[in-house]
C-alpha positions in Angstrom: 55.3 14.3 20.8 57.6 17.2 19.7 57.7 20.4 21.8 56.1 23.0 20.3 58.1 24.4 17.5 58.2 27.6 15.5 54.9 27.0 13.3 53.0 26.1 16.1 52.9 22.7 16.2 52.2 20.9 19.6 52.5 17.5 21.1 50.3 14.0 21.3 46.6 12.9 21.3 44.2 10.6 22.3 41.0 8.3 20.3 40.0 9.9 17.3 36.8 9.2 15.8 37.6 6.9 13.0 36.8 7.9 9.3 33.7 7.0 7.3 34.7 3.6 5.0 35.8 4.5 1.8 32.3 5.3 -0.6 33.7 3.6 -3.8 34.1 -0.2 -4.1 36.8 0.0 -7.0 39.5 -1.8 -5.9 43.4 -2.4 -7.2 44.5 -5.4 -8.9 46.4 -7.2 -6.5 46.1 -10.6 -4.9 45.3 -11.0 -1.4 47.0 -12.5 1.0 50.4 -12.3 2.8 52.9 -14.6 4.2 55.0 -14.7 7.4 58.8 -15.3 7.8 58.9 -18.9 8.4 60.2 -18.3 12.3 57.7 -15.4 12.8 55.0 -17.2 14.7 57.9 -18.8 16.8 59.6 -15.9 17.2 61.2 -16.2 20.9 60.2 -13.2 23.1 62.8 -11.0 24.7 63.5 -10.8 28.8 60.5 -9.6 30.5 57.7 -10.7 27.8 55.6 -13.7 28.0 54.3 -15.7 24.4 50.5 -15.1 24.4 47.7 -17.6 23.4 46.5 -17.1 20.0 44.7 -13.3 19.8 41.1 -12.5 20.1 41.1 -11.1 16.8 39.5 -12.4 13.9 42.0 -15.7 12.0 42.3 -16.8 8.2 44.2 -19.9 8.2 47.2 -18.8 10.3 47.0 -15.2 9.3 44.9 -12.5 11.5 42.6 -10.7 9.9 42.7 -6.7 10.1 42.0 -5.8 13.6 42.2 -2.3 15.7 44.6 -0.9 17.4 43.4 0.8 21.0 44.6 4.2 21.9 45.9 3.1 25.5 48.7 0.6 23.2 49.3 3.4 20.5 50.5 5.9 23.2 52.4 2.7 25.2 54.7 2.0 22.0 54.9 5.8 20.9 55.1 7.3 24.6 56.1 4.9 27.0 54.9 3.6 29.5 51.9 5.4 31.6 53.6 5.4 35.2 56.5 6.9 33.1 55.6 8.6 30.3 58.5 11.5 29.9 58.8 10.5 26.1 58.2 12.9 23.3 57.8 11.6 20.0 59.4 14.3 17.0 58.1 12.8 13.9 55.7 15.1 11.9 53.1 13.0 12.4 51.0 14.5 15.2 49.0 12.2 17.9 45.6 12.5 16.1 46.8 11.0 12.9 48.8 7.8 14.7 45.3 7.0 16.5 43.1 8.0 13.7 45.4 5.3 11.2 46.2 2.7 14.5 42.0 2.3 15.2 41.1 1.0 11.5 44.6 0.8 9.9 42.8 -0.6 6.6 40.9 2.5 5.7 42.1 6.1 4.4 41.9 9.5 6.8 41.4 13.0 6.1 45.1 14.5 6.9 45.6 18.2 6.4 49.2 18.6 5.2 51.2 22.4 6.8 54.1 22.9 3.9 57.0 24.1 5.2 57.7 27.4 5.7 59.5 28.4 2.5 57.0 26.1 0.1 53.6 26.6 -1.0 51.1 24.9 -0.9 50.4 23.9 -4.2 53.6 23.0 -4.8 53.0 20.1 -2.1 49.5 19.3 -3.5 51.0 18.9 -7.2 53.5 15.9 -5.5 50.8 14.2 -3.9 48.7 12.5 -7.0 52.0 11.7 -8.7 53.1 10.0 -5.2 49.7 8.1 -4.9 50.5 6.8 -8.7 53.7 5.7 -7.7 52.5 4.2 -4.6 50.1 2.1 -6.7 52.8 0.7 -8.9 54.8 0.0 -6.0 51.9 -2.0 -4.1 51.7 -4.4 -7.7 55.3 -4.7 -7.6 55.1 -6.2 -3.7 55.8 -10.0 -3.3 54.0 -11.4 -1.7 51.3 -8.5 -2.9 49.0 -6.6 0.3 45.5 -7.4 0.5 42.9 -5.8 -2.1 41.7 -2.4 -0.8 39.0 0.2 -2.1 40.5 2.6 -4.6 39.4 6.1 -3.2 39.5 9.5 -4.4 42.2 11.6 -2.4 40.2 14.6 -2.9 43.9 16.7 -2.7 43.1 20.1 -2.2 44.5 23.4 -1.0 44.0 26.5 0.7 46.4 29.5 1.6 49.4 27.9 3.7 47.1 24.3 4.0 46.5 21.2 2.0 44.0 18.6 3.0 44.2 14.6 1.6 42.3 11.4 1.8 45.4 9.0 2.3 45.9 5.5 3.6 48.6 5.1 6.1 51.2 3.7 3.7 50.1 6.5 1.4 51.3 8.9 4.2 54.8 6.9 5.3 55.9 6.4 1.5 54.8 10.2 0.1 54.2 12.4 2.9 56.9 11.6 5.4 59.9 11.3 2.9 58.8 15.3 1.5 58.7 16.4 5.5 61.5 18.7 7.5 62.1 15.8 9.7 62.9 13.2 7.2 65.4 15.9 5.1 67.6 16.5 8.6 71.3 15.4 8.1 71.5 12.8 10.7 68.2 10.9 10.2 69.2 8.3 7.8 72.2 7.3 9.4 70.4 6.9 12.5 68.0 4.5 10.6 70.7 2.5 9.5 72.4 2.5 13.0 69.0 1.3 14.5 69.7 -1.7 16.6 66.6 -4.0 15.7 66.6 -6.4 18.4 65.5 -3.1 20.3 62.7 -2.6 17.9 61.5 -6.4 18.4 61.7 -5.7 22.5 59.8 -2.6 22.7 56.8 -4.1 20.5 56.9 -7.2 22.5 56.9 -5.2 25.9 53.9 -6.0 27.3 51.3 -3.1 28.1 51.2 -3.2 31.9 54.8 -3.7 32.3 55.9 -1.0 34.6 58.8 1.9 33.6 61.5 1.0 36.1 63.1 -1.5 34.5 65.9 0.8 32.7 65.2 -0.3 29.5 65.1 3.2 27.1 63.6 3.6 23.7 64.6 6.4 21.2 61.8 8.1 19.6 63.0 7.5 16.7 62.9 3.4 17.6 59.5 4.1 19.1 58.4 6.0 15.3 59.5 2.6 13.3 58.1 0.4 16.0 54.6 2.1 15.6 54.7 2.9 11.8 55.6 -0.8 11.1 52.7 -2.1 13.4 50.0 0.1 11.4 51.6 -0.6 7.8 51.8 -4.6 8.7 47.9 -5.0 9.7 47.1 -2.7 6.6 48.4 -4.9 3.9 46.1 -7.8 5.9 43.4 -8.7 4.6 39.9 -7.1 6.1 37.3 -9.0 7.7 34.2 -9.5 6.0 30.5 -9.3 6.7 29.0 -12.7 8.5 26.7 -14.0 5.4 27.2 -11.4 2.7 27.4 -12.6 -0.7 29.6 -12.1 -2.0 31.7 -11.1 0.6 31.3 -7.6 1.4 34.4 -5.9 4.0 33.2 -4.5 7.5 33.3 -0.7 7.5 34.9 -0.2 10.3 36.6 -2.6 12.4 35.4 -3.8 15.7 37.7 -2.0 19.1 40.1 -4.2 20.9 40.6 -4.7 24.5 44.6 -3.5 24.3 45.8 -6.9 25.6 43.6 -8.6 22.3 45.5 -6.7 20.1 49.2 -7.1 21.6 48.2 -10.8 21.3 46.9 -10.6 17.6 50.1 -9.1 16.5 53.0 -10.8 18.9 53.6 -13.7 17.2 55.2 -11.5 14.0 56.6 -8.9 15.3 59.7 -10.0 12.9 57.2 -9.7 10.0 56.6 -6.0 11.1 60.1 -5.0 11.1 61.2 -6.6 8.1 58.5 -5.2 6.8 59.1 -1.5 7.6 62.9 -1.7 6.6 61.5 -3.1 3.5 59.7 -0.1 2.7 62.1 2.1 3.3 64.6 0.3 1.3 61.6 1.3 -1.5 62.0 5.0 0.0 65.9 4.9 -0.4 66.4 3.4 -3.8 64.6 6.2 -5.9 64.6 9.3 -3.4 64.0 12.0 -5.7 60.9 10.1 -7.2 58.8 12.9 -5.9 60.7 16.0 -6.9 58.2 18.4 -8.3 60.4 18.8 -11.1 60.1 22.8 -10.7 63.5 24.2 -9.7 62.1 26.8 -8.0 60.2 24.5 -6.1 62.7 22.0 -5.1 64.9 24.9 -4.4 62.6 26.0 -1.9 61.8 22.5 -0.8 65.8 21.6 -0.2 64.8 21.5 3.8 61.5 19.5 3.6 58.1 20.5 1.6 55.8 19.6 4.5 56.3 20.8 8.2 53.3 18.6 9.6 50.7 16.4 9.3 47.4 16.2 11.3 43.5 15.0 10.9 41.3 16.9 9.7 39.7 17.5 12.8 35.2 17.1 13.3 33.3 20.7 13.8 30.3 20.2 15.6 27.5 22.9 16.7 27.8 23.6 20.3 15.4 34.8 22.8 12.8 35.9 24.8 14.4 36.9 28.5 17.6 36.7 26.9 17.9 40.2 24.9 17.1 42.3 28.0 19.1 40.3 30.3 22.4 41.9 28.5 20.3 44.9 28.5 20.4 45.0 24.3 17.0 46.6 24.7 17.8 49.5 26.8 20.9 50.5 25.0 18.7 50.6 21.6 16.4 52.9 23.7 18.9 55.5 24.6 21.1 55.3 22.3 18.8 54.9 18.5 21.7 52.2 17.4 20.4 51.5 13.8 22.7 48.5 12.2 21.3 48.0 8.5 24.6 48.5 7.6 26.5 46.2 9.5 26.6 42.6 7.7 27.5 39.6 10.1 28.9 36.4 8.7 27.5 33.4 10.6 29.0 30.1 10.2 27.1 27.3 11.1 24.5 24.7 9.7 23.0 27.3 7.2 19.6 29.8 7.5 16.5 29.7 6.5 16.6 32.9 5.2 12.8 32.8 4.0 11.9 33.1 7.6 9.7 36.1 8.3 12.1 37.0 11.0 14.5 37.7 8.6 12.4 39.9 6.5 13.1 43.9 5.6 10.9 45.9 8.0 10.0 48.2 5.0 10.0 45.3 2.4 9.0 42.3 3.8 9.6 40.6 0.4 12.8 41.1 0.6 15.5 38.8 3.1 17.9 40.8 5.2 20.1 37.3 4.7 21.8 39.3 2.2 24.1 36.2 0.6 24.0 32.3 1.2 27.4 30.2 0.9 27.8 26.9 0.7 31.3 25.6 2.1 30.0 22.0 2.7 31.4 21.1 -0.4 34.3 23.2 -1.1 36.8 20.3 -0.6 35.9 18.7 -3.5 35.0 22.5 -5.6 38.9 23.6 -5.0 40.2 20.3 -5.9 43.0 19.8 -8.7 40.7 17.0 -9.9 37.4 18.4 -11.3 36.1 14.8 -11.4 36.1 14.7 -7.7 32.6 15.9 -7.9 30.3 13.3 -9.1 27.8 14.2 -12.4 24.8 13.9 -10.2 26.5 16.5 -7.5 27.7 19.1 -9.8 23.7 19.6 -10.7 23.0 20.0 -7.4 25.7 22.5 -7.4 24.7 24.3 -10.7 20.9 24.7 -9.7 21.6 25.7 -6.2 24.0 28.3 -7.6 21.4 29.5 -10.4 23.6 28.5 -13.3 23.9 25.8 -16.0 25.7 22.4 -15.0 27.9 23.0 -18.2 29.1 26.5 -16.9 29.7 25.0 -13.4 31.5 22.1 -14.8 33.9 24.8 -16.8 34.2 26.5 -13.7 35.8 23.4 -12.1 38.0 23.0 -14.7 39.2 26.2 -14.4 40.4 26.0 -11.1 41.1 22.7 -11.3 43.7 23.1 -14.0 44.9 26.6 -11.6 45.5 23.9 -9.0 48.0 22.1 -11.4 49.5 25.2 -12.5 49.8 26.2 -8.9 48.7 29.0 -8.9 47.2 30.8 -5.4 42.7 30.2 -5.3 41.1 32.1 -7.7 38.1 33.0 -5.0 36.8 35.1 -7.6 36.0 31.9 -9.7 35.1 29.5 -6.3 33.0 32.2 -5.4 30.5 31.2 -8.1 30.0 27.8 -7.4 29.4 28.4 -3.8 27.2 31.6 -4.2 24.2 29.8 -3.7 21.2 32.0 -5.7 18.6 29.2 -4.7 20.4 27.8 -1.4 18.2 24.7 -0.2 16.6 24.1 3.2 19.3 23.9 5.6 19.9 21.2 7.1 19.7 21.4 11.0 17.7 24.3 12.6 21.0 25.2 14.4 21.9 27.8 12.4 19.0 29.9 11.7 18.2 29.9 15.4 21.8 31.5 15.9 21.1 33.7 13.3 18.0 34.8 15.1 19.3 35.4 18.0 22.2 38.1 16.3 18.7 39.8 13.8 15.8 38.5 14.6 13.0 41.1 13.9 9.7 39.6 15.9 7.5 42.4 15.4 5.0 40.9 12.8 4.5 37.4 14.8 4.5 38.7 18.7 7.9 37.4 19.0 10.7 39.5 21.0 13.4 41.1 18.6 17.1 40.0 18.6 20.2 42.1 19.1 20.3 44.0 16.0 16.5 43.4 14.0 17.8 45.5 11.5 21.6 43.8 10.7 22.2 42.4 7.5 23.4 38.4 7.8 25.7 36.3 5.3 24.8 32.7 5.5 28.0 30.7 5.8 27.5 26.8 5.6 29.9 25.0 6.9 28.4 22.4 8.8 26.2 19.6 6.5 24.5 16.2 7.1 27.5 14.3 8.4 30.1 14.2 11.0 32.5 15.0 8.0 32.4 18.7 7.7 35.0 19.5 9.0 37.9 22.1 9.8 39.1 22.6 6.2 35.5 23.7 5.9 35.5 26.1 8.1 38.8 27.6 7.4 37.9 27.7 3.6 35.2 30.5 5.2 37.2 32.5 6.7 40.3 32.7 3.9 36.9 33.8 2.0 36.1 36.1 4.3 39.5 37.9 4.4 39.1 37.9 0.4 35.8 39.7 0.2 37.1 42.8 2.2 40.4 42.8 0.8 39.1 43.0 -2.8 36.9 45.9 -1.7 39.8 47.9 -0.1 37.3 48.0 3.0 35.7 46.1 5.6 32.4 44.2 4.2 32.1 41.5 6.4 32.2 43.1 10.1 32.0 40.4 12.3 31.8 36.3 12.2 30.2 34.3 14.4 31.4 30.9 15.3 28.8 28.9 17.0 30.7 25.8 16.6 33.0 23.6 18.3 36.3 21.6 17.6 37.5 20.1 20.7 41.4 20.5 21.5 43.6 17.8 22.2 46.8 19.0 24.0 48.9 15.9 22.2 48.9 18.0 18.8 49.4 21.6 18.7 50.2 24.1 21.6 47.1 25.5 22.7 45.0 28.3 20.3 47.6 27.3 17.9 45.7 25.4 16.0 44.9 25.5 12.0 41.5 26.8 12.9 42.8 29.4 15.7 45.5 30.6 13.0 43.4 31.4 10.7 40.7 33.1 13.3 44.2 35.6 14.6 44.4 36.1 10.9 40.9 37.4 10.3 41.0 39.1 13.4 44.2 40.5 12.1 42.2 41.6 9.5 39.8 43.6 10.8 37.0 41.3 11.6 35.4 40.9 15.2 35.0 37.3 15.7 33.2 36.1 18.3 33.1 31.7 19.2 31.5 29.6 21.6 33.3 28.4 24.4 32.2 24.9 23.8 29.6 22.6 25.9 32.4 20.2 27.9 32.3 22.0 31.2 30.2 18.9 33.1 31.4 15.3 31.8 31.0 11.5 32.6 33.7 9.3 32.7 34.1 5.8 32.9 37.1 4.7 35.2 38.8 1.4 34.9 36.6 -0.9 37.6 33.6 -0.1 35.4 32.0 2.9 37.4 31.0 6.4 37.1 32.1 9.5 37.7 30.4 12.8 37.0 32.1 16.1 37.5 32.1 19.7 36.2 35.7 20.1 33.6 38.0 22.4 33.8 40.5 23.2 30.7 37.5 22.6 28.6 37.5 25.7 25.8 37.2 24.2 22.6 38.6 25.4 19.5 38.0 28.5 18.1 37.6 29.5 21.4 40.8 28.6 22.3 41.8 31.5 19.8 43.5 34.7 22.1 42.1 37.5 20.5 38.8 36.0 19.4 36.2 36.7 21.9 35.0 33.6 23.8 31.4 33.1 25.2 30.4 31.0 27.9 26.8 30.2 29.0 24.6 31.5 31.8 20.8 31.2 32.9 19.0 34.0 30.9 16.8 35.2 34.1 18.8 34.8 37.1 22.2 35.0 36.4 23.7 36.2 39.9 21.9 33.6 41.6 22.4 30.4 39.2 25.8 31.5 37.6 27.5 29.8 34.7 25.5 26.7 33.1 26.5 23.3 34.1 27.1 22.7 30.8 29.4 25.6 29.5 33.4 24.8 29.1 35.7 26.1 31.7 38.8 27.4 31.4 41.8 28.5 32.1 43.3 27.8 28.4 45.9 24.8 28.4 48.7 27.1 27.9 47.3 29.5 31.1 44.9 32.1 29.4 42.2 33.4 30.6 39.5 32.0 29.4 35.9 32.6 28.4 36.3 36.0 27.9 32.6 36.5 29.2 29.4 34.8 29.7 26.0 35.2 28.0 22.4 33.6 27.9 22.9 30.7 26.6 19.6 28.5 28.4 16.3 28.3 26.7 17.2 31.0 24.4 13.7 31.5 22.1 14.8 32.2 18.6 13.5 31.2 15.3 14.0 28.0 13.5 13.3 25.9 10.4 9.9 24.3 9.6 6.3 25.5 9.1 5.6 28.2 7.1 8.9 29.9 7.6 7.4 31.3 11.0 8.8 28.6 13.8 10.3 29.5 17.1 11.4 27.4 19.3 14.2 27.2 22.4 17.4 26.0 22.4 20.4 25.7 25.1 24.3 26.1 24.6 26.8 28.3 24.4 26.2 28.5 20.6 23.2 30.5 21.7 25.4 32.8 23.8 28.3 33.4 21.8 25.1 35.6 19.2 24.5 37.9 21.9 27.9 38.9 22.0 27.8 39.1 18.3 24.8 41.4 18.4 26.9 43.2 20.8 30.3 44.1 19.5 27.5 44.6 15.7 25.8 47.4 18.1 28.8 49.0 18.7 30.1 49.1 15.3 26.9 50.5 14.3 27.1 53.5 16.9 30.6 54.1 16.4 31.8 53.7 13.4 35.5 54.1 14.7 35.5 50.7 16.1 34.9 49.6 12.5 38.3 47.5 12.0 38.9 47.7 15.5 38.0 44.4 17.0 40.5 44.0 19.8 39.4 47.4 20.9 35.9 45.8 20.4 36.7 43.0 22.7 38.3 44.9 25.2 35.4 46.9 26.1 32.5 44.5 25.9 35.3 42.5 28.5 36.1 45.6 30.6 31.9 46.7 30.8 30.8 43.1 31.8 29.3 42.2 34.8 30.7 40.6 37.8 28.6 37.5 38.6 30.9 36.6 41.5 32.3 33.3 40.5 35.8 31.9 39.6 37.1 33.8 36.6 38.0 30.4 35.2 34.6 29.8 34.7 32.6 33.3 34.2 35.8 35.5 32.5 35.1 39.0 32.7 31.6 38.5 33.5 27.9 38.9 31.9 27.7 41.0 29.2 26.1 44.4 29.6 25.9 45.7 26.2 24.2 49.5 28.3 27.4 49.1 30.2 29.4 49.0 27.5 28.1 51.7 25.5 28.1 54.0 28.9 31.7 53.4 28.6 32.8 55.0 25.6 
């Protein structure tokens, strides 16, 4: 991968989790089927390579079928191989999306698109429908034509400095790649053409456990067509089907290969693959201002490349009782009256039942001290330049959850669809009303409102023990739904929002955020807590905002090693994203009662940072944390472990202080700094505890 370069950007990945098949079945004329060169399945392998017996993937006549493409063979064409891997690919195509495309190269992926630094992005997300169009056309035109495929929404949609895309891989090499910084560089097409292809036919027919020393080098820019071609050649195959469906109904996701099955499944055309990538970019060549935006302002601007990168759109996942006087919470309410009804906290998470009694005013227990409920689950499709993204049945969901009529909301989308057209920044204003949710549904996971509780939780009227601050005010943000899908676009959506609401008012709003969530980091794609997520979190912290993450739940793993055993050991370098974030403050776990002698959780992620930062910042209760959750009669409790239910004490924390000193209000580094400098020492590796346990009496001693 590319060394890190000036927007952040990082170097290669691992396995992905593959994307969900494709939801509608309408599919583009075109014939399937496609035929070999005539000497491709006799193709004579180069020095070193031995001719295979016919793969273990699945056959149709002489043709494979679609078949997967492991990670392990993915990083030995792009990277080299593993006793000498020095290689660093420099295409703008980070790790994540290569794997992502290379496990089921038949379906589409969730890419978020980083313009380049002099473009906007709506400028990029005008090109890409008009790209996807042209694409189409161009797939009809092929002869012999690719397979049939499902005809998907792209869902193209953008936020400040960030556009997001459902794309199939030759949807990515034939629009995306040709609008990058990488493909606009002076020399890059005359290296194309210079490209010696019996080099490109000897590094795909090098076999996987061939060892590095035999002096033969590839150029990364060989190693980029090799790949590409690979991927784009099994796409246009035709996919297997289901064993006795009638009519014949396509797998949703592929079966995984063994990595020597799949170098056997495609050897035998490895001339096919070529051809065929040369072919395509032939296509690329003949017409290469098809995708001009047309604006000369924005080509202008674009003269140097519109995009910078691409990556996936990466998976967020979640991550009372003894617990509140541990940190000493209670004692520093004693002494010091700390009265925080006027401190809101965003939390984003699964969502809160905010009819919970825990959650009730004090003096009007009819009212809900969740102030505001919004739902960001959706907000892919809601800020999308196609208002028909959002299906008839969906938008009433929408409408009655937000308390208006499904004609209004369906105006609303129109109006910022046609804004996303007219590229014009996110009207938030407009956005905000569809996701304002005035009868907000059950959430769905109790993950959430048990976080919640932990931050306000007011236990008085059920015998329960209060949280932090049983008098804070709580914004529900709900970023995480039903499926593995909500993702990071989700969350960063938030917390643009979040910047919005105390930028319109000229003052702070929104206080703190809580971030009991996790994104793991993979050190093949961006330089570490440089990642879209971590930018944004800087940003709001920028802002004004305290923002406080988990530091993730990787800190004891099992691995499987290559003779088919076990092995079970505590992880270092495991922070997850936002927690890899410098100046947002990063919670580990530790046992609620007996901290000094038990120490940090098994469970809880260790650092140091991958680039060398200190990191958790500090360590809470995070085991068998009592708080309140869904179900009942709105009056459940229940316990939970993790550090998402350590990262709300610090939250109630830094709220406290805020509360007692209203200086610190827009202060959040000096926020950080002293909950870090007051913590306690628990006498372990720093690596693993950071500063220490918090002490929130500690902390307010100290000002």
């Amino acid at each position: 991968m590319a060394k890190q370069r000036k927007q952040g950007r990082g170097s290669r990945r691992g396995t992905p989790k593959s994307a969900d098949a494709p939801l509608s079945t309408a599919t583009e004329s075109a014939t399937s089927g496609s035929s070999a060169p005539a000497n491709a399945a006799t193709a004579k392998p180069q020095s070193g390579t031995t001719q295979p017996p016919p793969g273990d993937a699945a056959t149709k006549a002489d043709r494979p079928l679609q078949f997967s493409v492991p990670a392990e063979l993915v990083e030995h064409i792009l990277l080299g191989p593993v006793d000498d891997r020095r290689v660093l690919q420099d295409s703008p195509l980070l790790g994540d999306v290569w794997a992502a495309y290379a496990l089921d190269p038949g379906l589409v992926q969730d890419v978020l698109i980083t313009p380049h630094k002099n473009v906007t992005a709506a400028a990029v997300a005008q090109i890409i429908p008009r790209g996807i169009d042209l694409r189409q056309q161009e797939r009809q035109a092929e002869d012999p034509p690719p397979s049939k495929r499902p005809k998907v929404r792209a869902k193209v949609a953008y936020l400040q400095g960030l556009v997001g895309a459902r794309l199939y891989f030759d949807e990515v090499l034939r629009i995306l790649v040709p609008l990058t910084q990488w493909w606009s560089q002076s020399k890059l097409q005359e290296r194309i053409l210079k490209i010696d292809q019996a080099n490109l036919h000897a590094l795909l027919q090098r076999e996987p456990d061939q060892r590095g020393d035999d002096q033969k080098n590839f150029t990364s820019l060989e190693r980029y067509i090799a790949l590409a071609g690979l991927i784009y050649w099994i796409g246009k195959l035709e996919r297997p089907t289901i064993p006795g469906s009638a009519p014949p109904e396509p797998v949703p996701h592929l079966p995984r290969l063994q990595i020597d099955e799949a170098f056997r499944a495609y050897l035998p055309h490895v001339p096919e693959i070529i051809a065929g990538m040369f072919e395509l970019y032939g296509v690329i060549q003949a017409n290469p201002k098809a995708l001009a935006s047309g604006d000369p302002d924005d080509d202008e601007a674009g003269s140097e490349g519109y995009i910078f990168q691409v990556s996936l759109n990466r998976v967020a996942a979640a991550a009372l009782d003894r617990s509140v006087p541990a940190v000493k919470a209670d004692a520093a309410h004693s002494l010091f009256n700390v009265n925080c009804k006027n401190i809101i906290w965003a939390v984003l998470d699964s969502g809160i039942d905010a009819d919970h009694e825990a959650f009730a005013e004090h003096d009007n227990p009819d009212r809900s001290r969740v102030r505001k409920t919004f739902d960001f689950t959706r907000i892919r499709e809601i800020v999308s330049n196609d208002e028909d993204d959002i299906a008839a049945a969906e938008l009433e969901d929408i409408a009655n959850a937000a308390g208006i009529e499904p004609a209004a909301a369906s105006n609303y989308l129109k109006e910022i669809a046609a804004n996303a057209r007219a590229k014009r920044p996110i009207n938030w204003g407009v956005v905000e009303k569809l996701i304002t949710l005035k009868n907000p549904p059950q959430p769905v996971s109790l993950h959430g409102t048990h976080v919640a509780g932990i931050i306000g939780a007011d236990g008085s009227r059920t015998n329960h023990p209060d949280g932090m601050c049983p008098d804070i005010r709580i914004y529900d943000f709900r970023v995480l739904g039903k499926t593995i899908d909500d993702t990071e676009f989700a969350v960063i959506a938030a917390l643009q929002y979040i910047r919005y609401v105390n930028e319109r008012h000229n003052y702070i709003t929104i206080h703190g955020a809580n971030l009991s969530l996790s994104i793991p980091h993979n050190v093949r794609n961006y330089a570490c807590g440089r990642t879209p997520v971590c930018n944004e979190c800087e940003r709001l912290v920028e802002s004004g905002v305290v923002v406080v993450a988990a530091a993730g739940n990787r800190g004891f793993q099992k691995l499987t090693t290559t003779d088919g055993g076990v092995f079970e050991s505590y992880a270092a370098f495991s922070i997850t994203d936002p927690g890899n974030s410098e100046s947002v403050i990063t919670v580990g776990s530790t046992h609620g009662n007996w901290p000094h002698t038990y120490g940090v959780s098994f469970f809880s992620s260790r650092g140091p940072t991958g680039d060398g930062r200190l990191k958790p910042d500090l360590v809470a209760p995070g085991e068998r944390v009592q708080s309140c959750i869904i179900g009942g009669n709105h009056q459940e409790w229940g316990p939970e472990s993790g550090t998402s239910m350590a990262a709300p004490h610090v939250s109630g924390a830094a709220a406290m202080l805020l509360a007692r000193y209203e200086e610190l209000i827009g202060q959040p580094r000096r926020v950080k700094r002293i909950l870090c400098e007051s913590a306690t020492d628990l006498g372990r590796e720093r690596s693993f505890q950071g500063h220490g346990m918090l002490d929130v009496l500690r902390a307010f001693q100290s000002i």
